[in-house]
C-alpha positions in Angstrom: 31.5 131.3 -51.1 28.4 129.1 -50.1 25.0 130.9 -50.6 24.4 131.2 -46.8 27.9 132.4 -46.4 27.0 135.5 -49.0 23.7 135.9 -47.5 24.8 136.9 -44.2 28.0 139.0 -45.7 24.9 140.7 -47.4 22.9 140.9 -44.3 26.2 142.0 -42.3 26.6 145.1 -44.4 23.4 146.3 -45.4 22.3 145.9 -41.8 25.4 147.5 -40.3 24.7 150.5 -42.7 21.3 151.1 -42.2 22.3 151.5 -38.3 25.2 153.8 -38.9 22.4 155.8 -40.8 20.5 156.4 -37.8 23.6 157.3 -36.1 24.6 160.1 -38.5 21.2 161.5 -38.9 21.7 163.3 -35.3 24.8 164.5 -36.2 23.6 166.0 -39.8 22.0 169.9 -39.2 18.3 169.9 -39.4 17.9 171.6 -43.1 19.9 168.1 -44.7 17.0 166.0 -43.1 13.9 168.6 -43.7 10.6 168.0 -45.2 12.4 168.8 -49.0 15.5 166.7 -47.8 12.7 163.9 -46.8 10.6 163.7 -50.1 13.7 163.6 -52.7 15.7 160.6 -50.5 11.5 158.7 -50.4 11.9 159.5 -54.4 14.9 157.6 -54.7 14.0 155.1 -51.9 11.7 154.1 -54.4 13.1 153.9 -57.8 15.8 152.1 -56.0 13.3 149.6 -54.4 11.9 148.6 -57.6 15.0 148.0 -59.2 16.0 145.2 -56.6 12.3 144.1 -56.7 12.5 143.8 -60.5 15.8 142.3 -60.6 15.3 139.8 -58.0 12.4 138.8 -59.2 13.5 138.1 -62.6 16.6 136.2 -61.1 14.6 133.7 -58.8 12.2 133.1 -61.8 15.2 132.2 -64.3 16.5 130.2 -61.0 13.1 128.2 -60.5 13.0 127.6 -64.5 16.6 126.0 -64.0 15.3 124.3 -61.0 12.1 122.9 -62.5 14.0 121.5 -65.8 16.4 119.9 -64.2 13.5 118.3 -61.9 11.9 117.1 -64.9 14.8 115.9 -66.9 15.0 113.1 -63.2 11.5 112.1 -63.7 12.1 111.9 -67.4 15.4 109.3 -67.3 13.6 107.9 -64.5 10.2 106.9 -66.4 12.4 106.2 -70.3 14.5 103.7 -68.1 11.9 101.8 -66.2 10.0 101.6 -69.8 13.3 100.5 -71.4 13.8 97.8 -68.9 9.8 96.3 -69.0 10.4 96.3 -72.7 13.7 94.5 -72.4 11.8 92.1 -69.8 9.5 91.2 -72.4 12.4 90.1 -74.7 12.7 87.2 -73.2 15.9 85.3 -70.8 18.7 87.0 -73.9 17.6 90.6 -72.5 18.7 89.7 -68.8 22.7 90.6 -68.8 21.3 93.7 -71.2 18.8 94.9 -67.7 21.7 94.1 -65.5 24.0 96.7 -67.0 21.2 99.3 -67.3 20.3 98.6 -63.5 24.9 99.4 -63.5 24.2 102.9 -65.5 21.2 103.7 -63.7 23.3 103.5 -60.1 26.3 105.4 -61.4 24.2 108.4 -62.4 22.3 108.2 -59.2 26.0 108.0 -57.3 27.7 110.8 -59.4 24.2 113.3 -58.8 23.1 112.3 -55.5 26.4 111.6 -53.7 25.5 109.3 -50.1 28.3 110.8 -48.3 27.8 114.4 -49.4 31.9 114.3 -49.5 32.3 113.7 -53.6 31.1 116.5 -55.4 28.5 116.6 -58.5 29.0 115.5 -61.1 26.6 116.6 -64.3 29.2 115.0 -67.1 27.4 112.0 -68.7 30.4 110.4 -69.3 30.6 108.4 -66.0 27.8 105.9 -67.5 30.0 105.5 -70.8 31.4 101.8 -70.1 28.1 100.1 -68.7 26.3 102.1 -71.4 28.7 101.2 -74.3 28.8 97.5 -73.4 24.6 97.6 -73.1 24.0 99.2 -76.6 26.1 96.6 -78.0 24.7 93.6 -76.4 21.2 95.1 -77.3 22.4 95.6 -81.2 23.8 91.8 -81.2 20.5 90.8 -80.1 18.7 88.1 -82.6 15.0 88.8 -83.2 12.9 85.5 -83.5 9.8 86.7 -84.4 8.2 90.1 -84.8 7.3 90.6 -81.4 11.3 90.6 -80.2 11.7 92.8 -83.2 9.6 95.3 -81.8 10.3 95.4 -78.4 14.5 95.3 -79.9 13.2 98.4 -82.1 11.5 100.1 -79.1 14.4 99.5 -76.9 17.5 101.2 -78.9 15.2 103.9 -80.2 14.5 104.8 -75.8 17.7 104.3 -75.8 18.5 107.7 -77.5 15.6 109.1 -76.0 17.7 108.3 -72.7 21.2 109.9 -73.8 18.9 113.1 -75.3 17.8 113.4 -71.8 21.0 112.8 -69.8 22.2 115.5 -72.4 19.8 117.9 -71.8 20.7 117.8 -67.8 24.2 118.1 -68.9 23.4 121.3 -70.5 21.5 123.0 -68.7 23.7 122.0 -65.8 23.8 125.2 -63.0 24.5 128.6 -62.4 26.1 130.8 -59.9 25.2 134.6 -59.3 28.0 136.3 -61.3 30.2 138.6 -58.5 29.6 141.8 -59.9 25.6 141.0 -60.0 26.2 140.6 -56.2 28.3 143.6 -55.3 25.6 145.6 -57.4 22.4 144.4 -55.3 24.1 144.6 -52.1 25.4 148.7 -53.3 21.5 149.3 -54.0 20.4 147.1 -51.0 23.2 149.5 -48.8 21.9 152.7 -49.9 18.3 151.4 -49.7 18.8 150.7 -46.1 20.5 153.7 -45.5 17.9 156.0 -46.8 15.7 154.3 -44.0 17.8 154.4 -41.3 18.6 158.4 -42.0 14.8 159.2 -42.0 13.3 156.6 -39.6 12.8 156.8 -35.9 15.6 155.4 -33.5 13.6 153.0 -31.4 13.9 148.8 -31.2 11.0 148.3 -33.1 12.0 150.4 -36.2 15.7 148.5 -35.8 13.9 145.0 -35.7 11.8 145.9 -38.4 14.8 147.1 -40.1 16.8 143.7 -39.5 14.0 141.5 -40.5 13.3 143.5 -44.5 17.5 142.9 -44.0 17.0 139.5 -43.7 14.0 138.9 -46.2 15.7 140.4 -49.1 19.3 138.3 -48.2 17.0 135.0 -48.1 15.7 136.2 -51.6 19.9 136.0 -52.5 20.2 132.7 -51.2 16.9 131.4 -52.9 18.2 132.2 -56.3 21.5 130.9 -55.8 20.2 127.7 -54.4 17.3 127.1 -57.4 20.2 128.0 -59.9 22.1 124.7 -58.2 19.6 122.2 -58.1 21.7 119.3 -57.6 23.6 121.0 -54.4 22.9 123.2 -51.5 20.0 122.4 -49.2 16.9 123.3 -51.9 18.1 120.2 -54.5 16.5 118.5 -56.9 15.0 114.8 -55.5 16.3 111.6 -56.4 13.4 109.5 -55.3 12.3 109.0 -58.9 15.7 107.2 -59.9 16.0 105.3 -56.7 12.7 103.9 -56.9 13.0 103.1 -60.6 16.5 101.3 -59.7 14.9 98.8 -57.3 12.4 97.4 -60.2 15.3 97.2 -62.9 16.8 93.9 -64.0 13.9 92.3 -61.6 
């Protein structure tokens, strides 16, 4: 399911519950809702409120770590690539099929993370740059030095090179995550009984329910966040491109 698709299941049943709660409370006798009743269901209100708070807060900061890394690694391959071509550039004329076939890789991974269409999926594998890649390390390694300068910048450009692979890597790895379904059905069970607890003890007026509806809502859009920063590369909160498309309009130029 698509995070906005278990958001609102979320927001369908916690919400349906805490109305049925307000129902039932009229047909419970007086001494199950009493002043005793009232304080040990607010005790447990609250331990179960900072459970979710804990939890969800933990989550959607291990989501916006993913998030940020990954948003990093792009500015990283984007910054190592543009430095690998200027160095390639000041190679000389035998560097130029070399920039061509980085300016290839550098579109692939921008096509296979960042799909135009939105129809192919995502694709994190680094193996879908292996031909132009291949083909550009060894045209780099055949290169012939003729004087210390081209030496350098020959040097400079296979050692990036790695630094470029260690960073595509690295996005590999961390790659994304998805809210594991027993985590879900967990938070929504303490969201339900949360929810509940209010609707047995609040009064039954629109206000109260609208309140109700929106604390529904906030803590289902606090679901949705975390699955969305734990996907960076899908969903509607993703990780920009603009770095790499920007960088690919200088290469090979």
């Amino acid at each position: 399911m698509t995070p906005a698709a278990v958001s609102l299941v979320i927001v369908t049943i916690v919400f349906s519950g805490s109305i049925l709660a307000m129902y039932a409370a009229r047909a419970l006798p007086d001494e199950h809702l009493g002043a005793d009743a009232r304080d040990v269901i607010k005790l447990g209100m609250a331990l179960i409120a900072t459970l979710v708070a804990l939890v969800l807060g933990l989550m959607i900061s291990t989501a916006k770590g993913t998030y940020d890394a990954q948003s990093a690694a792009v500015r990283q391959l984007a910054a190592d690539t543009l430095l690998l071509d200027r160095s390639l550039a000041e190679y000389g004329p035998e560097a130029q099929h070399p920039r061509e076939l980085l300016r290839e890789a550098a579109g692939l991974i921008l096509h296979h993370l960042w799909p135009e269409d939105g129809s192919a999926p995502v694709s994190l594998a680094p193996g879908e740059t292996h031909a132009p890649m291949t083909l550009f390390l060894r045209e780099v390694t055949q290169l012939s030095p003729q004087n210390e300068t081209q030496e350098f910048l020959k040097a400079q450009a296979l050692r990036m090179m790695s630094d470029l692979a260690q960073v595509r890597l690295q996005m590999y790895v961390e790659g994304t995550s998805h809210l594991p379904l027993p985590f879900l059905i967990i938070v929504t069970i303490w969201l339900l009984i949360l929810f509940v607890s209010y609707g047995l003890i609040a009064a039954r007026n629109p206000t109260i329910i609208l309140f109700l509806f929106a604390a529904t809502l906030s803590v289902s859009g606090a679901v949705f966040l975390i699955q969305e920063l734990a996907n960076p590369f899908g969903g509607m909160v993703r990780v920009s491109g603009a770095p790499l498309q920007q960088v690919i309009a200088y290469l090979g130029k």
